[in-house]
C-alpha positions as CSV (number, residue, x, y, z in Angstrom):
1,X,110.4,68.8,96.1
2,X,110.2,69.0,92.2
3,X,113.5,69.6,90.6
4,X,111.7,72.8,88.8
5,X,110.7,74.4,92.4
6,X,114.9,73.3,93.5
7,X,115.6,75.6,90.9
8,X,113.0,78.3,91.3
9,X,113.6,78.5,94.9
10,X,117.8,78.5,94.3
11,X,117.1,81.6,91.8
12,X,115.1,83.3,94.1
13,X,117.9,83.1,97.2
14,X,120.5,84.0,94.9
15,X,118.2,87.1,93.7
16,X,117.8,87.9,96.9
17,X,121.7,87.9,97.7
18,X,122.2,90.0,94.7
19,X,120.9,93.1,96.2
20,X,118.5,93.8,93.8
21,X,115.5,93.9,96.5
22,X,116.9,96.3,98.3
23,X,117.9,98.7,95.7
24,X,114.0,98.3,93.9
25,X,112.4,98.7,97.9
26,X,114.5,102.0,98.0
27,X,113.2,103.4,94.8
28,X,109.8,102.4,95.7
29,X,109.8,104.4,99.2
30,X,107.0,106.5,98.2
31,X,104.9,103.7,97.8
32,X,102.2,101.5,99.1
33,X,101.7,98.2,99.2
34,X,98.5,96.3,100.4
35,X,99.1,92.5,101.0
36,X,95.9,90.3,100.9
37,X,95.9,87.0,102.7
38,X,92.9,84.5,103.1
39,X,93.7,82.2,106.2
40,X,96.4,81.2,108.7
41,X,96.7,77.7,109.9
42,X,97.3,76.3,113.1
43,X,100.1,73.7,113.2
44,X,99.5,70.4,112.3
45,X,96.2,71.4,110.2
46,X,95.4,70.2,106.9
47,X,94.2,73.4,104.2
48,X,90.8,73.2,102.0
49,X,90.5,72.0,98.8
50,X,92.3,75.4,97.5
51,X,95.0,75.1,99.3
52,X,96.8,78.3,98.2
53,X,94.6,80.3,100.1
54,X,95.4,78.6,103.5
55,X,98.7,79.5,104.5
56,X,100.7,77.3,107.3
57,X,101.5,79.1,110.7
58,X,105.4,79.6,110.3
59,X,105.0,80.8,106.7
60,X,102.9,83.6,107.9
61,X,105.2,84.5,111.0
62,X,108.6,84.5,108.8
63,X,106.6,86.8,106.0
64,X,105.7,89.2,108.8
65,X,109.1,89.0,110.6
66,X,110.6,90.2,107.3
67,X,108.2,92.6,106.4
68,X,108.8,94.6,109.7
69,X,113.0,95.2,108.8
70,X,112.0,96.2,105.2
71,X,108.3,98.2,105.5
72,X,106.6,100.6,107.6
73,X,103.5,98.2,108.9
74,X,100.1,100.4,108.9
75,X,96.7,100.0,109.3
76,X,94.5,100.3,105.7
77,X,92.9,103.2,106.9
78,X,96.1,105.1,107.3
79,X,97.6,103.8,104.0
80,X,94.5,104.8,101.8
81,X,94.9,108.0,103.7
82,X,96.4,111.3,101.6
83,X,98.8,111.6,103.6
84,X,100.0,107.9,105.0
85,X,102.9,109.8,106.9
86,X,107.0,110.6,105.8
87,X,109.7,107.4,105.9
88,X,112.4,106.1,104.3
89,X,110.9,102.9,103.5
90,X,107.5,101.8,101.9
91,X,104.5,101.2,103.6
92,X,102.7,98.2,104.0
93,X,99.1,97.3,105.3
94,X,97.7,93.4,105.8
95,X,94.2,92.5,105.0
96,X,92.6,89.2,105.3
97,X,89.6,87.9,102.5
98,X,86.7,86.0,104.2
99,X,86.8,86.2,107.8
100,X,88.3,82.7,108.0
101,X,88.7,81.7,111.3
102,X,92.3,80.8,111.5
103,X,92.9,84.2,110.5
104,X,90.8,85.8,113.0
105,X,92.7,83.1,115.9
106,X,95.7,81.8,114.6
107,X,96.9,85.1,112.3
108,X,95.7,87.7,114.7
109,X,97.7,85.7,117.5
110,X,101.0,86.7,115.2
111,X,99.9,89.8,114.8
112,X,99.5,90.7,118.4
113,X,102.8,89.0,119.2
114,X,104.5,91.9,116.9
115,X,101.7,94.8,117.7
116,X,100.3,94.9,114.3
117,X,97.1,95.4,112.8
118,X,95.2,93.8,109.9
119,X,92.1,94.9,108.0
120,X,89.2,92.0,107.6
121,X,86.7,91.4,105.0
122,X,83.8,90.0,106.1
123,X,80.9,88.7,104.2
124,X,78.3,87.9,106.7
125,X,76.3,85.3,105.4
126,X,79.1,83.0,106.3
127,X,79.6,84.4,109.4
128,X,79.0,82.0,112.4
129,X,80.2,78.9,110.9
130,X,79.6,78.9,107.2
131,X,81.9,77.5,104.7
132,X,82.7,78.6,101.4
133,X,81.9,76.5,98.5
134,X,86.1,76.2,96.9
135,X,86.9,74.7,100.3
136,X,83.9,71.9,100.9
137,X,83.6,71.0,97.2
138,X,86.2,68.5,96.3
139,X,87.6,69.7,92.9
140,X,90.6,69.8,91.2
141,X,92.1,73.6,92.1
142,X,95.2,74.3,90.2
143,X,94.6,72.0,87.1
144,X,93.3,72.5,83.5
145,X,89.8,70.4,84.5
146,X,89.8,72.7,88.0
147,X,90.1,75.9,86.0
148,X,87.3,75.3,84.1
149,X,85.4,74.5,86.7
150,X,86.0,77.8,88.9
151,X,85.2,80.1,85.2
152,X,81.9,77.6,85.5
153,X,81.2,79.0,89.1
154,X,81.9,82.7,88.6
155,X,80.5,83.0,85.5
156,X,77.5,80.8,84.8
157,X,76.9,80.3,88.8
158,X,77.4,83.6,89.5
159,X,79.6,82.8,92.3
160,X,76.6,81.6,94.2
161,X,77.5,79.3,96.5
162,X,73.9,76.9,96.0
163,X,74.8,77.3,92.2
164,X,78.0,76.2,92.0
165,X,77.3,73.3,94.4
166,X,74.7,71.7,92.1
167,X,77.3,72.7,89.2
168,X,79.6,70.5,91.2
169,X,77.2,67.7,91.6
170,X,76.8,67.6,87.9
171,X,80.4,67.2,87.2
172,X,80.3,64.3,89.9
173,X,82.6,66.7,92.1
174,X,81.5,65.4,95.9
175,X,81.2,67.5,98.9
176,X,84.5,67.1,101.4
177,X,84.5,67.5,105.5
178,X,85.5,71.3,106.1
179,X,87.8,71.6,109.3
180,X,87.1,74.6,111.7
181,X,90.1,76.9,111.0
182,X,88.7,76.3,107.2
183,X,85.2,77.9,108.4
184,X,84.2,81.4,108.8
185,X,84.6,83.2,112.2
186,X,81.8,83.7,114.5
187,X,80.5,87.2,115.6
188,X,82.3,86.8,119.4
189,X,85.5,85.9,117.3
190,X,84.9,89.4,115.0
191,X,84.4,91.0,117.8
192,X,87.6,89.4,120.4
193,X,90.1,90.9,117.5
194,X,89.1,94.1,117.5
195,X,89.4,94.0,121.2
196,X,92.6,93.0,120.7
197,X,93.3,96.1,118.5
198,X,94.6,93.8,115.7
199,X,91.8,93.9,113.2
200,X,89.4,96.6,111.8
201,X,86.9,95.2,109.6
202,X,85.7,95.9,105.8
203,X,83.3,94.5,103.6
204,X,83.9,91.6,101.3
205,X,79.9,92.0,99.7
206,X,77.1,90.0,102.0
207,X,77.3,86.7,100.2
208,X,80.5,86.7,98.1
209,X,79.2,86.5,94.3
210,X,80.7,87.6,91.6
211,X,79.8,91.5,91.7
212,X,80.6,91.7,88.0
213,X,77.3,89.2,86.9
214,X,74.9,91.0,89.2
215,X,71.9,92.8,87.7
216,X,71.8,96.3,89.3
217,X,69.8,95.6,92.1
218,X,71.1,92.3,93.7
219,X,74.0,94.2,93.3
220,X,72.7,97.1,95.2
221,X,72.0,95.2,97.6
222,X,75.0,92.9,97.8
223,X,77.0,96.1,98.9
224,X,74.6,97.5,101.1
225,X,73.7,94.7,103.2
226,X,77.3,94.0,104.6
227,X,78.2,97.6,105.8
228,X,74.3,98.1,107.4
229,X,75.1,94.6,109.1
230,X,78.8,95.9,110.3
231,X,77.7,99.2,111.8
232,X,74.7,97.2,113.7
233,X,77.0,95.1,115.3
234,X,80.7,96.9,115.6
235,X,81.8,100.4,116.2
236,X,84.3,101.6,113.7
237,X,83.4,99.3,110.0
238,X,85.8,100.4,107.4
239,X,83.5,101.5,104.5
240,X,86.4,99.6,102.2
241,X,85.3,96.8,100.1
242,X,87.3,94.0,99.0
243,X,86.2,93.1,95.4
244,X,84.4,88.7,95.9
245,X,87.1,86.6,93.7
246,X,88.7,90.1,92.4
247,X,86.0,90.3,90.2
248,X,85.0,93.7,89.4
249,X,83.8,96.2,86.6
250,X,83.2,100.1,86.0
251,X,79.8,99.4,86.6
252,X,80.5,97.8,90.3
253,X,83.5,100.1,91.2
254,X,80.8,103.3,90.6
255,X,77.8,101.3,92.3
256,X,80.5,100.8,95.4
257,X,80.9,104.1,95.2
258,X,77.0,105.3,95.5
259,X,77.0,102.7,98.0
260,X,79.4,104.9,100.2
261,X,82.4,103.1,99.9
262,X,85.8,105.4,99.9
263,X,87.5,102.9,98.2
264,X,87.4,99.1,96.7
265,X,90.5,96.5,96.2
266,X,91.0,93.9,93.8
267,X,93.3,91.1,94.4
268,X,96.2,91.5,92.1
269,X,97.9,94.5,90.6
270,X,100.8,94.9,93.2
271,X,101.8,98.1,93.9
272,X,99.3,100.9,94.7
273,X,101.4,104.1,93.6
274,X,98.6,107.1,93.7
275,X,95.3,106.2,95.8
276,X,93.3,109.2,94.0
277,X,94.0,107.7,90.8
278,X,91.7,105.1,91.1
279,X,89.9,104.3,94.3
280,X,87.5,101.5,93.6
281,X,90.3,99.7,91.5
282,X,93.0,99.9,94.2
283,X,95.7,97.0,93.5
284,X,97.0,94.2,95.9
285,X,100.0,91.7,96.3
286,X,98.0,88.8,96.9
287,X,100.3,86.3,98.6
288,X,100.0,82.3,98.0
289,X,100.2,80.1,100.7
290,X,103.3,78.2,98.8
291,X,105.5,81.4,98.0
292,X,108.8,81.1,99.8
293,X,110.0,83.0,102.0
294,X,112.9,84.6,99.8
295,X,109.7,84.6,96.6
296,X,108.2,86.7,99.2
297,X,110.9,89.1,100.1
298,X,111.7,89.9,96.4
299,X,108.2,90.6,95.6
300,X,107.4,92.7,98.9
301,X,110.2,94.8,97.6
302,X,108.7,95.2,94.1
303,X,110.2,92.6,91.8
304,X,108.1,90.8,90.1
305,X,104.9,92.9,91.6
306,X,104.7,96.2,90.3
């Protein structure tokens, strides 16, 4: 491990120790805070080319072992509710980006273990199989060269998946094997979880583009599509969306709302401290798959993520 991480990692456990958490979670009873994950790994499996987004087995368990002694787990629905219920302790709902299938196997599995739910977003072009272009393009996430490349794929691409692969060919970016967990559920797998009772799903658009670089009627139809394809197929859809990439503007957030959405969520923003305030820009604590455990803890209770 880098000597820089060493220290970050000794600051945060002595942070911890400190007391601080506790005192912050305490004055932040009254609030809400909605944790988005992408995937959950099965041991022994190697992440996509983002590998922030693929979160290892034990990571996940430990984050949800902790959550339980210092948050009042709920389902979305119930925390976007008026009236979430009284406690002495914040609430907390999970929610899962892309339907990945070692979410939908490997994370519902730890969910069910501890009787929890989690809300996911699905976009259903990729159901069945489909992988997602930041996973099966070989690029350099995470560096200077790699940042360029995703602003390239949001903004000129669109987000489009076809688009940003012949963006990547360009750059002389190749195309890397995708493993299953990496891949996005199936239908029967949609369907198992919410037998389970661990899952309720949501919409994450029908073919995750940036909603913000949509004309008006490919956007129209981007949020339409998912929600007409969840109802056909599952009893119960969530009419939540989860903003593609976080990406979002005033002119999407009121588009999601003619679309009959009750509510949208971006990806950052932390704390969400009055839903009616603003519906369709609702924040999250979006965690990364190489947060420590005690990182995790201090910013569950409100440090660092307001």
């Amino acid at each position: 491990m880098p000597i820089r991480e060493r220290v970050k990692r000794i600051g945060e456990r002595t942070l911890l120790a400190s007391g601080l958490a506790g005192t912050r979670r305490r004055l932040l009873r009254d609030g809400r805070l909605i944790l988005g994950y992408h995937n959950v790994m099965p041991d022994g499996a190697t992440p996509g080319t983002d590998s922030s987004l693929h979160l290892p087995r034990q990571a996940f368990a430990e984050q949800l072992d902790l959550l339980m002694q210092t948050h009042r787990i709920v389902s979305l629905s119930e925390l976007l509710s008026d009236r979430p219920g009284p406690g002495d302790r914040p609430i907390a709902a999970i929610t899962f980006d892309d339907a990945y299938r070692g979410a939908l196997t490997t994370g519902m599995d730890e969910l069910a273990r501890r009787g929890l739910t989690a809300t996911i977003f699905v976009a259903p072009a990729f159901v069945g199989g489909g992988s997602f272009w930041w996973d099966d393009i070989d690029w350099p996430a995470g560096t200077p060269e790699g940042d360029a490349f995703r602003e390239r794929a949001l903004g000129e691409c669109r987000g489009d998946r076809d688009a940003v692969h012949s963006a990547a060919q360009a750059c002389g970016f190749r195309s890397r094997g995708v493993p299953d967990h990496a891949r996005c559920a199936s239908e029967q797998e949609l369907r198992d979880a919410l037998a389970r009772g661990v899952a309720e799903l949501a919409s994450h658009s029908w073919s995750h583009p940036n909603l913000a670089a949509l004309d008006e009627e490919t956007l129209a139809r981007e949020l339409a599509r998912p929600m007409e394809w969840l109802r056909a197929r599952f009893s119960g859809a969530l009419p939540v969306l989860a903003y593609p990439y976080g990406r979002w503007s005033e002119p999407v957030a009121r588009a999601a709302a003619s679309a009959g959405y009750m509510a949208a969520l971006r990806v950052d923003g932390g704390w969400l401290h009055a839903r009616a305030s603003a519906p369709y820009s609702a924040p999250r604590f979006a965690v990364p798959a190489g947060l420590s455990t005690p990182g995790f803890a201090l910013r569950a209770s409100g440090l660092f993520c307001h």
